[in-house]
NULUMRO-549288 format. One record per residue: residue number from 1; residue in three letters; chain; x, y, z of N, C-alpha, C, O, CB in turn. Coordinates in Angstrom, 2 decimals. Each point is the difference from the previous one (the first is absolute). Glycine has a CB too. Layout:
NUM|Ala|A|X|Y|Z|X|Y|Z|X|Y|Z|X|Y|Z|X|Y|Z
...
//
This chain:
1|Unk|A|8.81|3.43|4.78|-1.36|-0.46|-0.21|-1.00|1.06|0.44|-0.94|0.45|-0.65|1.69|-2.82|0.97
2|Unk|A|-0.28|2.74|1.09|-1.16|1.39|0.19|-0.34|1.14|-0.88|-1.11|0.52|-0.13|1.81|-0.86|2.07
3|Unk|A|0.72|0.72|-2.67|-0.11|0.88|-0.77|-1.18|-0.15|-1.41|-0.80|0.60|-0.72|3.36|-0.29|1.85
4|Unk|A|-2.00|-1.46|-0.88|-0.50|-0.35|-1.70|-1.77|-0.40|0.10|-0.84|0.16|-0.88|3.70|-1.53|0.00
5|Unk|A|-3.00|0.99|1.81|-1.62|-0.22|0.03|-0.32|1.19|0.42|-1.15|-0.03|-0.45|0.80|-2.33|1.00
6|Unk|A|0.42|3.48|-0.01|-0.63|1.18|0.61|0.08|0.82|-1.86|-0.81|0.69|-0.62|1.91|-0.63|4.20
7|Unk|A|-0.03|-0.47|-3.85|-0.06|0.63|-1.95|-0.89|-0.40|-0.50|-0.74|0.75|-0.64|2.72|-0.76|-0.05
8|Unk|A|-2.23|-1.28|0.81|-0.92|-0.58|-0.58|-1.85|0.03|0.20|-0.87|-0.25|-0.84|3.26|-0.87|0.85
9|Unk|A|-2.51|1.44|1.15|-1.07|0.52|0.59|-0.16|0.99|1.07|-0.61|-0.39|1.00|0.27|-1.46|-1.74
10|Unk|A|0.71|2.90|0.73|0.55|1.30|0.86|-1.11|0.08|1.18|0.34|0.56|1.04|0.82|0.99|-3.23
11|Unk|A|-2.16|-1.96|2.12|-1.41|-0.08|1.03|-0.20|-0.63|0.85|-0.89|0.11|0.85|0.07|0.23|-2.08
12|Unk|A|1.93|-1.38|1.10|-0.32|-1.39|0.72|0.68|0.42|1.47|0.84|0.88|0.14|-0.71|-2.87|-2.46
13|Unk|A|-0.74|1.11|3.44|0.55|0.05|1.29|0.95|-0.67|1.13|-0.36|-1.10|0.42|-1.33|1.81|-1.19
14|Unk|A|2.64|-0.26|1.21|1.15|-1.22|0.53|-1.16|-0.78|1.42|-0.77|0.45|0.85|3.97|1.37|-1.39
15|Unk|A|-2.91|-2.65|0.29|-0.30|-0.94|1.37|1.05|-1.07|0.05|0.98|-0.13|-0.73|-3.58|0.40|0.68
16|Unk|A|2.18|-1.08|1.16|0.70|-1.37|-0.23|-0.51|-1.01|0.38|-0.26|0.14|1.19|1.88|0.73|-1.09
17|Unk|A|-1.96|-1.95|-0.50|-0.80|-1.32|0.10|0.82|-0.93|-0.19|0.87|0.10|-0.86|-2.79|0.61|0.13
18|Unk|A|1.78|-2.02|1.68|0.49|-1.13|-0.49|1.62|-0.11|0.48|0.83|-0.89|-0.22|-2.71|1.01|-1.84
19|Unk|A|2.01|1.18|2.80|1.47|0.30|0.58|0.79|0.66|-1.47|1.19|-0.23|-0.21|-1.09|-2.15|2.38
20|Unk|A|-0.79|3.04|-2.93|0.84|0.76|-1.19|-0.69|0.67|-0.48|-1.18|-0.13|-0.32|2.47|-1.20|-0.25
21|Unk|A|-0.19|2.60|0.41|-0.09|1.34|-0.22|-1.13|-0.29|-1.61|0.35|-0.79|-0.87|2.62|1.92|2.32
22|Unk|A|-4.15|-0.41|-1.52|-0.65|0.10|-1.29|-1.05|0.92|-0.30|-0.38|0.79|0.86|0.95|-2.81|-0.83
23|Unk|A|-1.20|2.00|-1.47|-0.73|1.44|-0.02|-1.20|-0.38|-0.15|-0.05|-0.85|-0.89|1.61|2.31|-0.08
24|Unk|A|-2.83|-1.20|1.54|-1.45|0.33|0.17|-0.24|0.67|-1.86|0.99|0.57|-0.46|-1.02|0.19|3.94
25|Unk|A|-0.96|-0.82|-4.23|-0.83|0.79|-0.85|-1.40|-0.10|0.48|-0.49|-1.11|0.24|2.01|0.80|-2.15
26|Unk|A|-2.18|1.38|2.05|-1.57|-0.45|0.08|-0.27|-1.10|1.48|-0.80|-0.94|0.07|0.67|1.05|-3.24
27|Unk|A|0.61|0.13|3.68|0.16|-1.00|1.40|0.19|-1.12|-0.56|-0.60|-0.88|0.61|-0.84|1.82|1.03
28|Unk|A|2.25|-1.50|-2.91|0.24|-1.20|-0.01|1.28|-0.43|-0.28|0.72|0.65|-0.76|-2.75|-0.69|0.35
29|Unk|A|2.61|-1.57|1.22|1.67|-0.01|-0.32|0.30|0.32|-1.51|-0.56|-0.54|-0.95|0.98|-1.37|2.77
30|Unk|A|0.64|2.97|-1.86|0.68|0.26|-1.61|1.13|-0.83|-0.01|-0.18|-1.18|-0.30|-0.40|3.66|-0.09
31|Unk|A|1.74|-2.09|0.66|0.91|-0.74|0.07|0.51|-0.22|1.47|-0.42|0.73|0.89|0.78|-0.05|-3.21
32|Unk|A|0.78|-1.95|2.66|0.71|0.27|0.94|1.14|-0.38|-0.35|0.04|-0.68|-1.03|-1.56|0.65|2.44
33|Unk|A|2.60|0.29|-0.81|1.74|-0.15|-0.43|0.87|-0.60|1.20|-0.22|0.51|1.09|0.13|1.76|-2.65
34|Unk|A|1.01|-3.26|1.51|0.75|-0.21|1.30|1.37|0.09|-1.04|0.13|0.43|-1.14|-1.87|-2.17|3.29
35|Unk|A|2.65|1.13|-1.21|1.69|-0.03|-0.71|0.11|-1.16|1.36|-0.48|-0.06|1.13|1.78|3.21|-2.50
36|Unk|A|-0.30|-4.08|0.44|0.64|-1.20|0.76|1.44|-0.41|-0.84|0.54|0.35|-1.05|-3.17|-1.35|1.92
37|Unk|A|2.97|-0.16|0.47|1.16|-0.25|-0.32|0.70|-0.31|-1.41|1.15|0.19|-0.40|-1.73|-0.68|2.50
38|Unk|A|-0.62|-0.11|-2.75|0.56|0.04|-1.58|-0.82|0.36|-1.00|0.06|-0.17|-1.22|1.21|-1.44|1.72
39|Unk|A|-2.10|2.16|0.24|-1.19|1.02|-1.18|-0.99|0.85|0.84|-0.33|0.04|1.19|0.10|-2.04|-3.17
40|Unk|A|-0.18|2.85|0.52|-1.03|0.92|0.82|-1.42|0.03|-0.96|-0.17|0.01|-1.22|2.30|1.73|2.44
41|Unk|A|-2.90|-1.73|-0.22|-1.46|-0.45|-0.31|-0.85|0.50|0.05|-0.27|0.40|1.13|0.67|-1.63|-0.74
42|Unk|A|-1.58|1.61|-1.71|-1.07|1.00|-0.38|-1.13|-1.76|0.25|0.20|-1.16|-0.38|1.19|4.04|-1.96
43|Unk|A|-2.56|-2.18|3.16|-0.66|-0.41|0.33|-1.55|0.59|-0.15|0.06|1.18|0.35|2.02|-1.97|0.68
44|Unk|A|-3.03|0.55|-1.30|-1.90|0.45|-0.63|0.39|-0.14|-1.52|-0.21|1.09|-0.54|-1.02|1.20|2.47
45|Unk|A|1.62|-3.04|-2.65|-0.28|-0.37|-1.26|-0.54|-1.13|-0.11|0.44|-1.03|0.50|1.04|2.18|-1.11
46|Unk|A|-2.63|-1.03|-0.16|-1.00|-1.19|-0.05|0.47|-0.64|-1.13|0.88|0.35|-0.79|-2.95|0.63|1.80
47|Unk|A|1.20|-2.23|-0.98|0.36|-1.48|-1.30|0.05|1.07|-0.90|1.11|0.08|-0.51|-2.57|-2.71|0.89
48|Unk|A|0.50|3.63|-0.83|-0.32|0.46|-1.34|1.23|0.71|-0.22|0.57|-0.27|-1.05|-3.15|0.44|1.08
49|Unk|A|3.18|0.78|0.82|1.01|0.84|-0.29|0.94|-0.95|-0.52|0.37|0.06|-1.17|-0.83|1.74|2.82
50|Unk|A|1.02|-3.05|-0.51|1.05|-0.17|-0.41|-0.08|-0.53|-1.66|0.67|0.39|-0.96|0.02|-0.71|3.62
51|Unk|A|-1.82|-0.74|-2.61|0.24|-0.41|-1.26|-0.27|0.88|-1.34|0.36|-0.30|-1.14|-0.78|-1.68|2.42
52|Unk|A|-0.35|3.23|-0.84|0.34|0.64|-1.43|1.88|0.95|0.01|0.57|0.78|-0.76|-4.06|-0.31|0.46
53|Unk|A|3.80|-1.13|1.55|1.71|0.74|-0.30|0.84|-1.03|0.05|1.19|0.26|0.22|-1.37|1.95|0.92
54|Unk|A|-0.20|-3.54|-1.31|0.60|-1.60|-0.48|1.37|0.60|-0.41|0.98|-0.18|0.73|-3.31|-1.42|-1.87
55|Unk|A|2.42|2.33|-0.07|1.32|0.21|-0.72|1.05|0.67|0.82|1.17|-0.33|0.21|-2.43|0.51|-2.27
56|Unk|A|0.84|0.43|2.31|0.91|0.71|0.80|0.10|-0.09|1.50|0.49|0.85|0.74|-0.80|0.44|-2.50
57|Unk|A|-0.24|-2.51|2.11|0.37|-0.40|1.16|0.64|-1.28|0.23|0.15|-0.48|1.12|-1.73|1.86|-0.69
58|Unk|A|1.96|-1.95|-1.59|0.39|-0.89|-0.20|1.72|-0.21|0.78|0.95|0.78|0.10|-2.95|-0.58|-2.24
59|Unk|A|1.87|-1.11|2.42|1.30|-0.30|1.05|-0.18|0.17|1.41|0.76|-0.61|0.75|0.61|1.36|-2.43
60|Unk|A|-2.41|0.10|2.23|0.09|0.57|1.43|-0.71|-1.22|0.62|-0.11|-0.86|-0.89|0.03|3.69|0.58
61|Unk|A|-0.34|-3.17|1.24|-0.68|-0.24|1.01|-1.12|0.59|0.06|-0.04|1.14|0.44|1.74|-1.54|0.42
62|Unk|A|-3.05|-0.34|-1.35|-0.94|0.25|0.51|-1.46|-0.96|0.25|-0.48|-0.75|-0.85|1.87|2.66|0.03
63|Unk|A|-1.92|-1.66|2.13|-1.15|-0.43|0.60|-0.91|0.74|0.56|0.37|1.06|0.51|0.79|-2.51|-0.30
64|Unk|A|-2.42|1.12|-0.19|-1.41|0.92|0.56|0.55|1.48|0.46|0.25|0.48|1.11|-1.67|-2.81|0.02
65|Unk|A|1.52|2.86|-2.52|-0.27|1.71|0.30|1.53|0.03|0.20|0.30|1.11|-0.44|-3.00|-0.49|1.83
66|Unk|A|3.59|-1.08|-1.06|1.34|-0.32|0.65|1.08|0.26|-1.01|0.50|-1.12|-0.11|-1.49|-0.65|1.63
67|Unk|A|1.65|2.54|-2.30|1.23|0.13|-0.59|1.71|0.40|0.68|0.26|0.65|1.02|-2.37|-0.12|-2.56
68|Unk|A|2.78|-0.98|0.85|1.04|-0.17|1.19|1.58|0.52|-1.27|0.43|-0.80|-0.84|-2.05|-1.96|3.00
69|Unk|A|2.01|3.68|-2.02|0.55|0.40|-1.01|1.73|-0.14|1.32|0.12|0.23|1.21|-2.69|1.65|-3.37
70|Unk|A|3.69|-2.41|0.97|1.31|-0.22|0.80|0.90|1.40|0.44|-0.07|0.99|-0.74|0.14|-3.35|-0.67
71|Unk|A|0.56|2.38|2.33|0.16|1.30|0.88|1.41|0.88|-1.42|0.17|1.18|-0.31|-0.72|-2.66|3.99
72|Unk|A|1.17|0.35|-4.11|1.25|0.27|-0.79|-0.87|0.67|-1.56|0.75|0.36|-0.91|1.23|-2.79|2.25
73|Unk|A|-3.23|2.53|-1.52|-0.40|0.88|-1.07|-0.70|1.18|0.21|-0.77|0.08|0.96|0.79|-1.89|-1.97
74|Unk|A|0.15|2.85|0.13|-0.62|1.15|0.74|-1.83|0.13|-0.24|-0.72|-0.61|-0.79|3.40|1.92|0.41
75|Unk|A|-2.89|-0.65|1.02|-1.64|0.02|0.48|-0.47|-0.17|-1.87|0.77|0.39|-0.87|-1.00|1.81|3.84
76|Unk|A|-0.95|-2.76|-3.24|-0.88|0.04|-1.47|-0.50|1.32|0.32|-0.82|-0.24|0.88|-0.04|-2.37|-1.53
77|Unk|A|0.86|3.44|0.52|-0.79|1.61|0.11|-1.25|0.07|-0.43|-1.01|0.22|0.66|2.90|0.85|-1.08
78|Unk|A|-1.74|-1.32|-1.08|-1.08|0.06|-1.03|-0.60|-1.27|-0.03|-0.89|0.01|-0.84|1.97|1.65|-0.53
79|Unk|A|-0.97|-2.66|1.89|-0.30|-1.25|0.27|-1.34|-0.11|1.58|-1.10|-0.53|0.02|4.12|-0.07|-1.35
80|Unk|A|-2.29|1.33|2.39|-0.81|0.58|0.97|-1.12|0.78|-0.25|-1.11|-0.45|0.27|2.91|0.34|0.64
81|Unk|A|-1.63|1.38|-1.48|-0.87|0.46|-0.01|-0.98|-0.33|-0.92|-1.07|0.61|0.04|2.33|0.63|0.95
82|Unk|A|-1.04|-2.23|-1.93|-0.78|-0.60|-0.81|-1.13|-0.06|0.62|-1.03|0.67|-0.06|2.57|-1.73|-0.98
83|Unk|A|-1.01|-0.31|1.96|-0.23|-1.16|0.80|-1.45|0.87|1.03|-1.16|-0.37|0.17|4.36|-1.08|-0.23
84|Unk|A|-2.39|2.76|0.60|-0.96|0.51|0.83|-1.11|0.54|-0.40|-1.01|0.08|0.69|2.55|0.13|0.38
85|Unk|A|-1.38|0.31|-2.53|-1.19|1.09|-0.66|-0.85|-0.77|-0.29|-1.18|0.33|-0.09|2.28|1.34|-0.92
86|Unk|A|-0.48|-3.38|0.74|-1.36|-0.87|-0.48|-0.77|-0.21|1.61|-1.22|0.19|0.10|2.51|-1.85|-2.62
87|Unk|A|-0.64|1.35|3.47|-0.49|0.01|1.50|-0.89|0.96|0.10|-1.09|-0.37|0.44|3.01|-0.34|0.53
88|Unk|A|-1.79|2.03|-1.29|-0.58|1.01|0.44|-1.21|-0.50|-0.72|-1.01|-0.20|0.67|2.84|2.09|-0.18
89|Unk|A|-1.86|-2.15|-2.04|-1.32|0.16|-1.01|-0.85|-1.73|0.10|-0.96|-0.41|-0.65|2.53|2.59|-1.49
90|Unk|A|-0.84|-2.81|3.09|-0.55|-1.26|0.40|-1.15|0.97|1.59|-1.22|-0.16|0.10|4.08|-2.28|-1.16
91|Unk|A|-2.10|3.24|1.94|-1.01|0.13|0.87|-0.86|1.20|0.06|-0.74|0.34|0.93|2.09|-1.71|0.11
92|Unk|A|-1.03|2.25|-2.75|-0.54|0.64|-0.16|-1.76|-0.56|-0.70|-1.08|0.56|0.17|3.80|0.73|-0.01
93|Unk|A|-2.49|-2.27|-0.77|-1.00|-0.84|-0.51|-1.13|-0.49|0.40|-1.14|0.20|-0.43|2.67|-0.49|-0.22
94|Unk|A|-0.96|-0.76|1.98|-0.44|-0.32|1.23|-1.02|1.00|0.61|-1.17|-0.31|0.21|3.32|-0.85|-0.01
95|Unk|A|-1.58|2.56|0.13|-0.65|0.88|0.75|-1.14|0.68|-1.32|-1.05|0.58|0.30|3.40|-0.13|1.84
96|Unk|A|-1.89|-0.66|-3.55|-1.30|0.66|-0.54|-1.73|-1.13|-0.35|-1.23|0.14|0.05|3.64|1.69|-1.34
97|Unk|A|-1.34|-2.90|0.95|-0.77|-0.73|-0.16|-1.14|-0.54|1.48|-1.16|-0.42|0.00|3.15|0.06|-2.13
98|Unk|A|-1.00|0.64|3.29|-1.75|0.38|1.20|-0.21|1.21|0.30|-0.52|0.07|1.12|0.62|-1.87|0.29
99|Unk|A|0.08|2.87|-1.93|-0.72|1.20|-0.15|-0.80|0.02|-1.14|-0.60|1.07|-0.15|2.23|-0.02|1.27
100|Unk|A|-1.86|-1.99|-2.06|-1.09|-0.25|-0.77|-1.15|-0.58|0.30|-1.22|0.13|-0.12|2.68|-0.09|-0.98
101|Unk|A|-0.55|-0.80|1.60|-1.09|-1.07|0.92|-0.89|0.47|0.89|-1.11|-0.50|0.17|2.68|-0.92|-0.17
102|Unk|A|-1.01|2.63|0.74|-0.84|0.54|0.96|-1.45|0.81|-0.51|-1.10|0.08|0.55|3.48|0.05|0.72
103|Unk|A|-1.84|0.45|-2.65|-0.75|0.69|-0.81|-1.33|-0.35|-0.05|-0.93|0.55|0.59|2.76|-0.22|-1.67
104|Unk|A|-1.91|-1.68|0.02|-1.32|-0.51|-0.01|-1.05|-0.29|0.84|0.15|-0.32|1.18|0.96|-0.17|-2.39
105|Unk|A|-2.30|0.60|0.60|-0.96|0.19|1.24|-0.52|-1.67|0.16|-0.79|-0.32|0.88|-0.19|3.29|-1.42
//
């Protein structure tokens, strides 16, 4: 998972919140990742992400931002970094849309 989100956004920063290892963009949560006893779990995906990746998330486990993929399949790669680039252009948005804001007089 580390690998694949640092591919996915090479800028971003390790911290850890919430007691799990995850990456900062723009000072804001990008992703975070744990591994458990019968799955391992990508965490900062919002309603919007998941449901525009409905299809292909179909079968897993998921709740608020919360996906939960089973330990016996191998990592979604291209599925992740999807997941993260839309993260990134969700808080890339955020941050332009109030730097506009600031603009006006």
């Amino acid at each position: 998972m580390r690998a694949t989100i640092l591919a996915a956004v090479p800028e971003a920063v390790e911290f850890f919140g919430y007691g799990l290892p995850g990456y900062k963009y723009r000072g804001k949560p990008l992703a975070y990742y744990s591994a458990w006893k019968n799955h391992y779990g990508y965490y900062a995906a919002s309603g919007t992400i998941i449901a525009a990746n409905a299809e292909a998330l179909k079968g897993q486990t998921t709740s608020k931002g919360t996906i939960q993929f089973p330990l016996e399949k191998p990592v979604p790669v291209a599925l992740i970094k999807k997941m993260v680039k839309a993260r990134r252009a969700e808080i890339d948005s955020v941050k332009n849309a109030k730097a506009t804001k600031k603009k006006k007089p």
